[in-house]
N, C-alpha and C positions, 0 to 999 in steps of 0.2 A: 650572444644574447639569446636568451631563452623570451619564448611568444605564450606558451603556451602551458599546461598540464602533463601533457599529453594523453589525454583520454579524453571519452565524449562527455558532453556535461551532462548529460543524467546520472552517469556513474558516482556525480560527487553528489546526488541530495541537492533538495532544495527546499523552502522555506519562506513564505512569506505571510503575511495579511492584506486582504482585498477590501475596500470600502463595498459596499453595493448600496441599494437600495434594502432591500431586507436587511441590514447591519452588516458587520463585518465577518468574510468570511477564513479563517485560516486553513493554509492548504499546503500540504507538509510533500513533499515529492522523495519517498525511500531512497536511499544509497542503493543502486542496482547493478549488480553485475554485467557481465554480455550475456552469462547465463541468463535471462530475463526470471526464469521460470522462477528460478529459487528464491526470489523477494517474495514472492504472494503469500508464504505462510508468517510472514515475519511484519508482513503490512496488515495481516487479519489479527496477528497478537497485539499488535502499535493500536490498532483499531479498537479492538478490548478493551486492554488496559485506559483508553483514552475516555471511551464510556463507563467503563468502571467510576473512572476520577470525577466526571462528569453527573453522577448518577443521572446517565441516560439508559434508562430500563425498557423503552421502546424503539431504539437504536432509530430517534430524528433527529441527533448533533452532531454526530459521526458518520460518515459514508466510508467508505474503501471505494475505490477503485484501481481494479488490478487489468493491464492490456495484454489480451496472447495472441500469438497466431495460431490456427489450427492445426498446423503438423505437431507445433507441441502439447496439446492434451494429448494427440494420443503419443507422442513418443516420451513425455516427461511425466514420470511416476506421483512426481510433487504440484502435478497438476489436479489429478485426483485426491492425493489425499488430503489437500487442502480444502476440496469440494466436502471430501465422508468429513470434516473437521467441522464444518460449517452447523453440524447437525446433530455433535455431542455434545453430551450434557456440560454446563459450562461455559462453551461457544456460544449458544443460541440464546 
């Protein structure tokens, strides 16, 4: 008999909507590797495209949040260039 996945649950995504006081909020959790690093360009396109849909042209319905540790900016390549992304034309 099988218990489990076998993986940790963030690796599988997650999904829900929250009641609050200010209305409701949806809060989407990316399929994430162990690599950590390499979701963050793929949560800032999700991110986009989501304000794209949204016509949110001041980027207040959409947040990102992305979590690192600090040995990986400087050892992960896709740490940075997710940062220079932030600030081409198109991105921003």
């Amino acid at each position: 008999e099988t218990w489990g996945t076998g993986d940790v649950k963030y690796h599988q995504g997650f999904s829900a909507d929250f009641a609050t006081p200010g209305g409701d909020v949806h809060l989407a959790l990316a399929f994430n590797p162990s690599h950590l690093e390499i979701v963050n360009p793929v949560v800032i396109g999700s991110v986009r495209a989501r304000q794209d849909r949204l016509g949110d042209n001041h980027g207040s319905k959409v947040l990102p949040i992305t979590i690192h540790g600090d040995s990986a900016i400087a050892g992960q390549g896709v740490v940075a260039e997710t940062f220079n992304m932030s600030l081409a034309r198109g991105f921003c």
